[in-house]
C-alpha positions as CSV (number, residue, x, y, z in Angstrom):
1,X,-6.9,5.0,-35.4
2,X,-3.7,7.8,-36.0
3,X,-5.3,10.1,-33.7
4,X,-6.1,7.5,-31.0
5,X,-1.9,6.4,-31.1
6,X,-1.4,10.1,-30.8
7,X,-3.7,10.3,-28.0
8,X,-2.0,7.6,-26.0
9,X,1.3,9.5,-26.4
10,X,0.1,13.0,-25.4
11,X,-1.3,11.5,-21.8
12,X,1.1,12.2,-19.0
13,X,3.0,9.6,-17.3
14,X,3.2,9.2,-13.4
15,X,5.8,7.0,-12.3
16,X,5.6,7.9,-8.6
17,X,3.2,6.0,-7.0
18,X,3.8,7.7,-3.8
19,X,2.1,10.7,-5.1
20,X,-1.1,9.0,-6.7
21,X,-4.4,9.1,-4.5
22,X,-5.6,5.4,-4.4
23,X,-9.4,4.9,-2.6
24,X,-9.8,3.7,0.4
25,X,-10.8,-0.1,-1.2
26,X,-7.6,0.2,-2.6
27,X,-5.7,0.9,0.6
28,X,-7.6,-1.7,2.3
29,X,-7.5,-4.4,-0.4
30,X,-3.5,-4.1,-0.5
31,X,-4.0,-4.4,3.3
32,X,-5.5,-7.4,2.8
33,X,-3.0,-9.0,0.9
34,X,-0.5,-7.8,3.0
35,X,-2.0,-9.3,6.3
36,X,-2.5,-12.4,4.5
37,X,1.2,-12.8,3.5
38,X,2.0,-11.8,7.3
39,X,-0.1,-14.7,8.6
40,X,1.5,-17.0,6.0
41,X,4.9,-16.3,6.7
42,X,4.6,-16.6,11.0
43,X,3.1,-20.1,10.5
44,X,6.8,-21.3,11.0
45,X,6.8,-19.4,14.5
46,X,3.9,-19.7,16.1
47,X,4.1,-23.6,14.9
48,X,7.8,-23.6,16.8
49,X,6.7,-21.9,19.8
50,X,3.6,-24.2,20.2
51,X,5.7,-27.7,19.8
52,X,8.2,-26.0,22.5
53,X,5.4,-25.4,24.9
54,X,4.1,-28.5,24.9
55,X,7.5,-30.8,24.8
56,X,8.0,-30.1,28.9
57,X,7.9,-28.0,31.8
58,X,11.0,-26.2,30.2
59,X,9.8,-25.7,26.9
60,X,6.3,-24.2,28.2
61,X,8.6,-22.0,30.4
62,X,11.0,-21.2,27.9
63,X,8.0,-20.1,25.6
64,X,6.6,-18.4,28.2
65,X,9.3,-16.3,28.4
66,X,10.1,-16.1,25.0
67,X,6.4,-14.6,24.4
68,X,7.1,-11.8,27.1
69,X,9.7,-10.6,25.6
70,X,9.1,-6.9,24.5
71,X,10.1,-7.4,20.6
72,X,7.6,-10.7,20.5
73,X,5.4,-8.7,21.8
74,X,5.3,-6.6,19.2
75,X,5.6,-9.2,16.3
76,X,2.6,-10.2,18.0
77,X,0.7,-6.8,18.1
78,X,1.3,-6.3,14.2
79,X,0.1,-9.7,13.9
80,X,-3.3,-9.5,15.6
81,X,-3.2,-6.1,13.2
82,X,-2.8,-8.7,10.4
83,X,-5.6,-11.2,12.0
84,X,-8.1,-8.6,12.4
85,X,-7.7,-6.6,8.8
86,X,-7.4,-9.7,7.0
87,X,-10.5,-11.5,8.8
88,X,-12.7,-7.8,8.5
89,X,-11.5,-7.5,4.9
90,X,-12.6,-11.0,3.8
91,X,-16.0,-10.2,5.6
92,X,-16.1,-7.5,3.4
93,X,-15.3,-9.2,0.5
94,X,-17.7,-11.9,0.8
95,X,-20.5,-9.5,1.2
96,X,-19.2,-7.7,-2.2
97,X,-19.3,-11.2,-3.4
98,X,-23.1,-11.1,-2.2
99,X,-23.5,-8.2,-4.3
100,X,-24.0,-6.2,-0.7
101,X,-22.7,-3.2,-0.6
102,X,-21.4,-3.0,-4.2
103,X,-22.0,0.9,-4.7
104,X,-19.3,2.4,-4.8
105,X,-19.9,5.0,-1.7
106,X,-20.9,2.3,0.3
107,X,-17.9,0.1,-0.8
108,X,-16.0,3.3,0.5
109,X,-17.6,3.3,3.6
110,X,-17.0,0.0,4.4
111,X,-13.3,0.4,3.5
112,X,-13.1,3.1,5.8
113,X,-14.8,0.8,8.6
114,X,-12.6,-2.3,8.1
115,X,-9.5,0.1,8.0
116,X,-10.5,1.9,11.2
117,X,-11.9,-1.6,13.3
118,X,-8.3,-3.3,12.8
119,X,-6.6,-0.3,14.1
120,X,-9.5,0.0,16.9
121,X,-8.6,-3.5,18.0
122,X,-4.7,-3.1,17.6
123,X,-5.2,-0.3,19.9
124,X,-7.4,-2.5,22.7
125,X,-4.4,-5.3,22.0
126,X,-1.7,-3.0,22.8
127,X,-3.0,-1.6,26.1
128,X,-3.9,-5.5,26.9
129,X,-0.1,-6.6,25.9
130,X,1.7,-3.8,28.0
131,X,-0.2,-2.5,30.1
């Protein structure tokens, strides 16, 4: 039991994340929880913005114009980011929760794919916003 305590005081200590390689299912499951706090928090928003377009004629006007504004359009690009990962990621999960795709290079893989589809469809969303 000595040599074990001496063990655990030999190993070296990294304090900068930064500089730690996570996996890819890491990356993507902090992703996850980050989306999912996004989509928590605009709630508020997209709740005001909905009761002001349908109190009148103003209101839908003045959330029309509110929604073409160039910054709301971006809030609204980084949340369809936040839609997409967070709705790919929980497909993913539930299949992991199906034991499907469990290995580990296929749990990889399938990081990879959810990573790469949100940004795919962030992409599509930003040439559909401004363009």
């Amino acid at each position: 039991m000595n040599d074990f305590k001496k063990q655990i005081k030999k190993r070296p200590k990294n304090l900068n994340l930064l500089s730690v390689k996570f996996p890819m299912s890491a990356v993507m499951s902090v992703g996850h929880r980050a989306a999912g706090v996004l989509l928590f928090i605009s709630i508020p928003y997209f709740i005001y913005v909905f009761q002001l377009s349908l109190s009148d004629e103003t209101g839908f006007l003045q959330a029309k114009t509110e929604l073409n504004s160039p910054l709301v359009k971006l809030f609204l690009l980084i949340f369809i980011w936040a839609l997409a990962h967070h709705f790919l990621a929980g497909i993913r999960f539930l299949l992991l929760d199906l034991d499907i795709g469990i290995e580990k290079k296929w749990a990889q893989k399938t990081a990879v794919l959810v990573i790469a589809s949100g940004f795919i469809i962030f992409l599509i969303c930003s040439v559909v916003l401004f363009y």
